[in-house]
ROROLO-700550 format. One record per residue (C-alpha): chain; x, y, z. Coordinates in steps of 0.5 Angstrom, whole numbers. Each point is the difference from the previous one (the first is absolute). Layout:
BEGIN
PT:chaine:x:y:z
PT:A:X:Y:Z
...
REM end
This chain:
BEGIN
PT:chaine:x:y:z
PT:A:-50:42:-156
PT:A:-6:4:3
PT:A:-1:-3:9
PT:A:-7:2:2
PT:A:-1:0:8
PT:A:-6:-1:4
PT:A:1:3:7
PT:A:-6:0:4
PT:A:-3:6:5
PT:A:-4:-2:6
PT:A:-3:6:1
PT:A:1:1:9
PT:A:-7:4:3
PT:A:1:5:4
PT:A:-1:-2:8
PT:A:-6:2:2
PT:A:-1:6:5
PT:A:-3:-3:8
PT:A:-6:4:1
PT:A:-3:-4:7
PT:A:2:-1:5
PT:A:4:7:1
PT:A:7:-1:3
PT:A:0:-2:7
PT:A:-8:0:1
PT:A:-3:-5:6
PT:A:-5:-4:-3
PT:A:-5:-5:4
PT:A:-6:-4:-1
PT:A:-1:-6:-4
PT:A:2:2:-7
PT:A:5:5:-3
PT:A:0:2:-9
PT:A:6:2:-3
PT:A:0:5:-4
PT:A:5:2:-6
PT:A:0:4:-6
PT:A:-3:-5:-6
PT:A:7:0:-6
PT:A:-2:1:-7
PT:A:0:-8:-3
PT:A:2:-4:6
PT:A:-4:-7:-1
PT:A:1:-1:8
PT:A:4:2:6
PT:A:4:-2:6
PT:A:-1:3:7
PT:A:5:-3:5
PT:A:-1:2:8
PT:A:5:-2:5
PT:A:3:3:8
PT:A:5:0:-4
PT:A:2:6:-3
PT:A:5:-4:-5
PT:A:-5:-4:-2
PT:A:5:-7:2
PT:A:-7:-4:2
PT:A:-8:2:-2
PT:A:-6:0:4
PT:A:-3:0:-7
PT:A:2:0:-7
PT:A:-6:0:-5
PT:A:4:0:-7
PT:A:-7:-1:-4
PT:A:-4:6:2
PT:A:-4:3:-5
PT:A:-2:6:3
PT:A:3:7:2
PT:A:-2:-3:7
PT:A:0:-6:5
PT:A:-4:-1:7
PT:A:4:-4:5
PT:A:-5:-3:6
PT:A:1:2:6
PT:A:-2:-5:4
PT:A:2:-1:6
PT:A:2:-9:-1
PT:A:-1:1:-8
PT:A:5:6:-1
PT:A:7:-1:-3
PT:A:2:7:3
PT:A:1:-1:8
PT:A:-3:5:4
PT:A:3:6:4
PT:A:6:0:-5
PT:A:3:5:-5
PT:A:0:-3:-8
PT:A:4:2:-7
PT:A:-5:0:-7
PT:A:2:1:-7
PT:A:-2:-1:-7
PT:A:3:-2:-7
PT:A:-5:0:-5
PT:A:1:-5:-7
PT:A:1:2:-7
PT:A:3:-6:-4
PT:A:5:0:6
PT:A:1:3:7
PT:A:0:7:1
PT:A:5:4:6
PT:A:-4:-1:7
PT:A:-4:7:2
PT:A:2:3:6
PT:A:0:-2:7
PT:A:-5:0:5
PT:A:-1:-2:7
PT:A:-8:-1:5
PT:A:0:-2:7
PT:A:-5:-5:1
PT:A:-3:1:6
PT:A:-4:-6:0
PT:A:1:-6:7
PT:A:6:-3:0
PT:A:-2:-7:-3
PT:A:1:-6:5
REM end
């Protein structure tokens, strides 16, 4: 008796590598982009930026992101990132399934304090 199994592979993307903002830059004005490294076949991305390092709440986490970057307003009534606070980004890329999170980095938001 012959038994023939089918085992599924997802193939995981690498993580992307983060170019900007570099680790521990001070950022002010009215929008920041960030940037990473593109991951070869990935259909879309997921930045997720918090002040927390461990990521336990997200400022913004966009998981359909379709290009290697993403502005985020500034504005000082519009923006989800408070002024004069240091916040955490990272990345995964999708291919078939989520890939490993990139490094960490961290920015200052020198912008006003929101009311």
């Amino acid at each position: 008796m012959l038994i023939f199994s089918t085992v599924a592979c997802l193939i995981s993307p690498d993580a992307p590598g983060l170019l900007y903002p570099p680790d521990g830059d001070t950022i002010s004005g009215s929008q920041i982009t960030f940037r990473w490294t593109s991951v070869e076949d990935a259909t879309n991305y997921k930045l997720e930026i918090s002040s927390d390092e461990y990521f336990t709440s997200t400022a913004v986490s966009e998981d359909s992101v379709d290009a290697a970057s993403y502005t985020v307003d500034l504005g000082y009534e519009t923006s989800p990132l408070n002024g004069q606070r240091t916040y955490y980004w990272h990345v995964a890329a999708f291919k078939e399934g989520w890939g490993s999170w990139s490094g960490v980095r961290s920015f200052y938001n020198a912008n006003q304090e929101h009311p």
